[in-house]
N, C-alpha and C positions, 0 to 999 in steps of 0.2 A: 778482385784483380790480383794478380799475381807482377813481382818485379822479376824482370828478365837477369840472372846473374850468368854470365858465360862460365862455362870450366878451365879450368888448368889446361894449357894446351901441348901438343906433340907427349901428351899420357898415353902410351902403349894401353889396348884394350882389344883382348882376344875377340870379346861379341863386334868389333870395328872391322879386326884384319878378316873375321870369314864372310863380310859382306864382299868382299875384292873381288873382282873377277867373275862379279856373277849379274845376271838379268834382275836386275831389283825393280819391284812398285814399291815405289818409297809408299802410299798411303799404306798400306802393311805393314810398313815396318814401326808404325806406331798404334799402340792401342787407344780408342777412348777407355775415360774413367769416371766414375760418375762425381759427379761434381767437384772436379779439380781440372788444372792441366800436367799434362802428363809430357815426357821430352825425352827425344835419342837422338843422341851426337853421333851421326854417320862419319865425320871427316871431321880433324881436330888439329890442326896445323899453325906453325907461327905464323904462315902465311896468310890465314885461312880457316871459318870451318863452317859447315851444314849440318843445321839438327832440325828434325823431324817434331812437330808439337801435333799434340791433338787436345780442343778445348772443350769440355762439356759445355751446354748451352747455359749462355748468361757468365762465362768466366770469360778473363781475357787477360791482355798484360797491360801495367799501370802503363800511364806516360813519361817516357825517359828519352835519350839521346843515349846517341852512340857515337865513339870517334872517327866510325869508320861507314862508307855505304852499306846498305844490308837490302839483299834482294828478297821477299817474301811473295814465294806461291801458295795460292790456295789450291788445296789437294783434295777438300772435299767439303761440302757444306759450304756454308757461307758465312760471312763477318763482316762487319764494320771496322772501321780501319780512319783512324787521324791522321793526317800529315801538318803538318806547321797552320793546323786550325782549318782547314779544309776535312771533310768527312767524304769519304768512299765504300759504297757499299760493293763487296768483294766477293766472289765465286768459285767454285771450281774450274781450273783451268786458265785464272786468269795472277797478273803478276805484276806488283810494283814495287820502284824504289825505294826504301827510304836512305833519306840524302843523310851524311855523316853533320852530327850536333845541332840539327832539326828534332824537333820533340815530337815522336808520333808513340802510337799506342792501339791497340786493337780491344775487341770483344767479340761474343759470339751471337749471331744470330737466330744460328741453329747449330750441332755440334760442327766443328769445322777442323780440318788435319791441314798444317800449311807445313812449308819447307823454307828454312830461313839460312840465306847461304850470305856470310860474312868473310869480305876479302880484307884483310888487313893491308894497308903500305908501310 
């Protein structure tokens, strides 16, 4: 299991600005890696940011909170997924919550690429 640490945010980042303005499949824009997980920060704002994970099978991230909502899509593959001790097993195509300083946490069931978009207030 891996802990989720966010970046520095509104850090100017060339490979960021030439994603702008163009037709993206976010599940591209992240590679699997063999046995780790792997992360790209598409959008990195004080407001705000979205980053791209892909989890080789059987990795995933510990269980932590966070202060803020965080929406996570599954983009490919499938995973297992906690929320405040409830278990969801999770898809391609499909998309939940997690509520701000609720303890959830994921793993993989098979490799799986999600998109994790966090709104700060």
């Amino acid at each position: 299991m891996v802990d989720y640490i966010p970046e520095d945010h509104d850090k100017p980042d060339k490979k960021r600005e030439e994603l702008k303005g163009k037709v993206l499949r976010l599940k591209d824009l992240v590679n699997y890696s063999e046995g780790t997980v792997a992360s790209r920060m598409i959008i990195n704002r004080k407001t705000g940011s979205i980053t791209l994970f892909s989890f080789d099978e059987n990795e995933g991230l510990s269980e932590h909170t966070a202060p803020f909502d965080a929406v996570v899509t599954i983009l490919d593959g499938e995973c297992e997924v906690w929320v405040a001790g409830q278990t969801f097993l999770m898809k391609e195509g499909e998309t939940i919550i997690f509520p701000a300083n609720v303890p959830h946490a994921l793993s993989a069931i098979t490799r799986f690429k999600m998109s994790l978009t966090m709104i700060r207030e």
